[in-house]
C-alpha angles and dihedrals in degrees: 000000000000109000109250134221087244137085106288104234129197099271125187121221132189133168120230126180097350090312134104113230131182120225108250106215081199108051085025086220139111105268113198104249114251127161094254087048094055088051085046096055093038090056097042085048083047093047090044108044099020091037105032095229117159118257087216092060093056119095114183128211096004126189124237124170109234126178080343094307137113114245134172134226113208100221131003119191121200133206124235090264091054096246108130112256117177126013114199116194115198137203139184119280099249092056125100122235090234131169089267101058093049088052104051086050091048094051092055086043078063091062095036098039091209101176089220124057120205129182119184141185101164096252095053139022132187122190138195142197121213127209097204091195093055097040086235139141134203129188120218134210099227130017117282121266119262105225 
C-alpha cells in the first residue's frame, strides 16, 4: 500500500479468501484492504494516538439516509455526551480533495449536523467548523481539539 502523510501505525494484515484484509480496532474484525480503507485506518489510529480521542467515541461506516438512499460516512466521532462531533470522509491517495468531494461531505453534514468537517485522502486534510446557527463554515488549519 502507497506511504501516507500520517503517523504509521502496527497493523496488522492478513490475507482471507484470497484477499488481504487490515485488522479495524474499531469494528475488532478483519477489513478487506482498499485503498480508502488504508487512508481510513491510518486517520482513526492518528485521531486516536496523536489526538487523544477516545476509541469508544469512533463509529466507523455509518448509515445516513440521503435523497432516499443509503449512504455512508467513513468515520463519526461523538462527544462525551453522545452528540456527534466531527464527521472525516476519506478517500484513496491518489484522489484529489476537490470541490466535489467537499461538497458531497458537506451535504450529508446537513443531515448529521457534526459541528466539525473533515475530508481525507491520507497525504492532505482539510477541516472545517460549522456554526450551525450562521450557516457558516470555517476551515481550520489542524484538527480540532478533543476536550
Amino acid at each position: 500500500m502507497e506511504l501516507l502523510n500520517l503517523p504509521s501505525y502496527d497493523h496488522k494484515l492478513k490475507k482471507i479468501n484470497d484477499k488481504l484484509c487490515i485488522w479495524d480496532i474499531i469494528r475488532k474484525k478483519y477489513i478487506v484492504l482498499t485503498p480508502e480503507e488504508w487512508v481510513r485506518q491510518h486517520f482513526v489510529h492518528h485521531l486516536i494516538n496523536d489526538h487523544n480521542y477516545p476509541k469508544s467515541l469512533i463509529k466507523l461506516e455509518c448509515g445516513l439516509n440521503y435523497n432516499q438512499l443509503l449512504k455512508r460516512t467513513d468515520i463519526q466521532v461523538f462527544d462525551r455526551d453522545g452528540f456527534l462531533f466531527m464527521i472525516v470522509e476519506c478517500k484513496a491517495p491518489y484522489l484529489k480533495l476537490s470541490e466535489t468531494v467537499f461538497a458531497q461531505a458537506a451535504q450529508y453534514n446537513k443531515i448529521l449536523k457534526a459541528k466539525y468537517l473533515t475530508i481525507a485522502n491520507g497525504m492532505i486534510f482539510h477541516c472545517c467548523k460549522t456554526d450551525w446557527e450562521l450557516q457558516q463554515m470555517d476551515f481550520m488549519d489542524t484538527l480540532p481539539i478533543f476536550l
